[in-house]
C-alpha positions in Angstrom: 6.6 6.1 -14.3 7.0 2.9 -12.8 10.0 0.2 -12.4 8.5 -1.2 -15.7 8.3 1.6 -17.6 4.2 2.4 -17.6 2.9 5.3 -17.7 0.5 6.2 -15.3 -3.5 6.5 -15.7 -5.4 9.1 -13.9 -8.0 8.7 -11.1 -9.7 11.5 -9.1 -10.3 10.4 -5.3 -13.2 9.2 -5.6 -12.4 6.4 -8.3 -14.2 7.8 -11.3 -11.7 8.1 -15.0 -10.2 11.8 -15.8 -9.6 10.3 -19.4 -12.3 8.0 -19.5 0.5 -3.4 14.1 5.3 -7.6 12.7 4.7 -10.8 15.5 4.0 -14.7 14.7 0.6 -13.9 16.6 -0.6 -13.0 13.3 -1.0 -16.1 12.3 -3.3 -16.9 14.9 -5.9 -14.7 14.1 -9.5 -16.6 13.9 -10.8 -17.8 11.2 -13.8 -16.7 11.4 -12.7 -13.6 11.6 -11.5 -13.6 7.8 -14.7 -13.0 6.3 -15.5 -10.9 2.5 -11.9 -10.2 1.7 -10.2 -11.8 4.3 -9.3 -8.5 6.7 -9.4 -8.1 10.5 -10.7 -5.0 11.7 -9.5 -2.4 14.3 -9.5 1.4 14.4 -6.9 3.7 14.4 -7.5 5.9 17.1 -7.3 9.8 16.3 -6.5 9.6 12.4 -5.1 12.7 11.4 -6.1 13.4 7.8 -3.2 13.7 4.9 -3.5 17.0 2.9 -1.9 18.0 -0.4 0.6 20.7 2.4 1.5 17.4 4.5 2.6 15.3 1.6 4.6 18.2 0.6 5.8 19.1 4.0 5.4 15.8 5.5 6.5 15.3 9.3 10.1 14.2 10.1 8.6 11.2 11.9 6.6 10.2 8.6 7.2 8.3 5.4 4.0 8.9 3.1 5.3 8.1 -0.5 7.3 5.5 -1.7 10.6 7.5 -1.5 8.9 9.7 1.1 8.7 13.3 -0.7 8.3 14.0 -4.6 11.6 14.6 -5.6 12.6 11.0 -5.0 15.4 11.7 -2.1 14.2 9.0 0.3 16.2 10.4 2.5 14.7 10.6 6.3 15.5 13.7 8.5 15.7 11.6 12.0 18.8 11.9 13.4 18.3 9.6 16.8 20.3 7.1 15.4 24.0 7.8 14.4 27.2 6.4 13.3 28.3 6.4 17.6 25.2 4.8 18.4 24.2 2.6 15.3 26.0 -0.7 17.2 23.7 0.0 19.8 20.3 -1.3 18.0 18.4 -4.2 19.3 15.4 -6.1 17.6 11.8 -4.2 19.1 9.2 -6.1 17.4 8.7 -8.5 14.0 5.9 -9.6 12.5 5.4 -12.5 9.6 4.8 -11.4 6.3 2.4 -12.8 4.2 4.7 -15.7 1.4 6.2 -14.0 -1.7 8.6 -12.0 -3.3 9.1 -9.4 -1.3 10.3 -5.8 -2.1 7.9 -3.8 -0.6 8.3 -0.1 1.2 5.7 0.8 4.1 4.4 4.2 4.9 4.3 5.7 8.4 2.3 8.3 9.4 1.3 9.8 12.8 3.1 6.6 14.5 0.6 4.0 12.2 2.8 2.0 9.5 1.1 0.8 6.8 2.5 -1.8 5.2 1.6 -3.9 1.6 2.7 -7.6 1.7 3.0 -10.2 -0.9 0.0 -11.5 -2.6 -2.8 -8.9 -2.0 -2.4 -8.6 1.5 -2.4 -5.0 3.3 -2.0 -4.8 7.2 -1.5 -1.3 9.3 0.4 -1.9 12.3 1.0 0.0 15.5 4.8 1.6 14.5 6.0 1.2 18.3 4.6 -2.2 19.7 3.7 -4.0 15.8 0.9 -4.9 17.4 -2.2 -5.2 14.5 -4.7 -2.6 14.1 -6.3 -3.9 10.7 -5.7 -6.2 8.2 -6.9 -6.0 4.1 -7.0 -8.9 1.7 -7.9 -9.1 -1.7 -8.0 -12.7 -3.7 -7.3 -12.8 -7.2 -10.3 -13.8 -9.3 -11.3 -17.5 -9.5 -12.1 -18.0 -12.8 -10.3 -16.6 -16.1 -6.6 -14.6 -16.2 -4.9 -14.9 -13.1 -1.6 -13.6 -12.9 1.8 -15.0 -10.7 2.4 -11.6 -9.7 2.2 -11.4 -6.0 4.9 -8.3 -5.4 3.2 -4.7 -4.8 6.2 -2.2 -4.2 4.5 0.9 -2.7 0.7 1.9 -1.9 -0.4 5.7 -1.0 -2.2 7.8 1.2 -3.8 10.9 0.7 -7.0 12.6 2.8 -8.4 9.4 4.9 -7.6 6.7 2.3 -5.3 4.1 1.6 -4.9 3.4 -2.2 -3.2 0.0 -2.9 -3.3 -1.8 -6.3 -3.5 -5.8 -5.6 -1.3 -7.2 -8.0 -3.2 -9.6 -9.9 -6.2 -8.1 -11.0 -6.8 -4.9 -12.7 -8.6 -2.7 -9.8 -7.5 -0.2 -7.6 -8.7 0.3 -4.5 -9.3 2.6 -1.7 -9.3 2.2 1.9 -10.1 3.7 5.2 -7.1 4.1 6.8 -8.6 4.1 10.1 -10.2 0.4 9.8 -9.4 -1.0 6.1 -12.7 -1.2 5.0 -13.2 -0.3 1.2 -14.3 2.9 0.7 -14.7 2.5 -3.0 -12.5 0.4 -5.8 -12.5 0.6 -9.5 -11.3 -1.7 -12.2 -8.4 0.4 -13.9 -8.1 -2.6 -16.5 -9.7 -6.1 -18.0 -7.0 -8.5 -16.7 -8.2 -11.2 -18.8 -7.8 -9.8 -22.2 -4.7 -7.4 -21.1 -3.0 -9.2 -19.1 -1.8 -7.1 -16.5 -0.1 -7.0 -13.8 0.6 -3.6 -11.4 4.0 -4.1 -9.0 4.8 -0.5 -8.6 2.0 1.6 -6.8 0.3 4.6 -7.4 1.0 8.0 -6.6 -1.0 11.1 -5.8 -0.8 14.1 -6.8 -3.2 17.3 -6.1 -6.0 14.7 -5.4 -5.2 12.8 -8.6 -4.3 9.2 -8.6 -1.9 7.9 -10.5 -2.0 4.7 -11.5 0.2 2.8 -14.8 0.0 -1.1 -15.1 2.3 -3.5 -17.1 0.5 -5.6 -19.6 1.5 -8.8 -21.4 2.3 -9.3 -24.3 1.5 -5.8 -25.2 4.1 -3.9 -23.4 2.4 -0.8 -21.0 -0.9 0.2 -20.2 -1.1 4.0 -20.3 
């Protein structure tokens, strides 16, 4: 259930119903280079697939759900840094984020970060350098409803695919995670006569996704 209270819709993998690397360089990426839905493509170099065991048992080094396991600890096992050593910490890399609200929580896995800016905007970044692998953007329609939502909370990743729901329009959408191309992407809801609006992300669950939205004025979208 999200922050809004929605219950969530269910998705297979492959879209179809159930129930019906952070530096200011990044802003100096060519234009012409932001072609279809504005994304940069690079490749993330030996992907290593995310099964239903990994998200269960996921590595101590990763964080693939939104408060990294499915019993909500968010608590990370690491234990390089300490209260002896915490003083210690110096800035490696930063990287602009895209302008909005944000309240956003990355995944990392296999030493890529994932990570879903404000206003339809998803970049994976190289964990140890920031340095950009690939870069995802969705516009919000031109014509008809468009929401001021810009925040999306959490995205997921499951198998070889990023699944991130833009938040003003009604689709969700999967990615490669190796190079951010769309892999598929299905409209979960008509934005125009339901208003909607999806700031928390969906989950995944057995090769289900789960996906709720918040719609205006008539409360939650099951």
């Amino acid at each position: 259930v999200s922050s809004y209270g929605s219950a969530h819709g269910v998705m297979d993998i492959f879209g179809q119903g159930i129930e019906k690397h952070l530096r200011r360089t990044f802003w100096l990426v060519p234009l012409a280079a932001l072609v279809a839905f504005g994304s940069v493509s690079g490749q993330v170099v030996a992907f290593q697939p995310v099964t239903d065991e990994v998200l269960q048992n996921p590595s101590d080094a990763d964080w693939l759900q939104w408060r990294r396991t499915y019993d909500g600890w968010g608590y990370s096992p690491l234990d390089q840094i300490t209260a002896d050593n915490v003083d210690e910490l110096r800035l490696v890399w930063s990287r602009a984020l895209n302008p909005g609200t944000v309240e956003l929580i990355p995944l990392v896995h296999a030493g890529v970060m994932y990570i879903p800016h404000p206003g339809g905007v998803l970049e994976a970044v190289d964990a140890t350098t920031g340095d950009l692998i690939w870069r995802y953007r969705k516009f919000p329609p031109e014509d008809g409803f468009r929401s001021n939502a810009t925040i999306t909370r959490n995205i997921a990743i499951y198998e070889d695919k990023i699944f991130y729901t833009p938040p003003a329009d009604g689709f969700l959408v999967a990615l490669d995670a190796r190079d951010g191309s769309v892999v598929w992407e299905t409209q979960i809801v008509d934005p125009e006569r339901d208003r909607a609006t999806h700031p928390s992300g969906p989950i995944v669950v057995k090769g289900k996704v789960l996906t709720g939205r918040s719609c205006q004025p008539g409360g939650a979208l099951i």
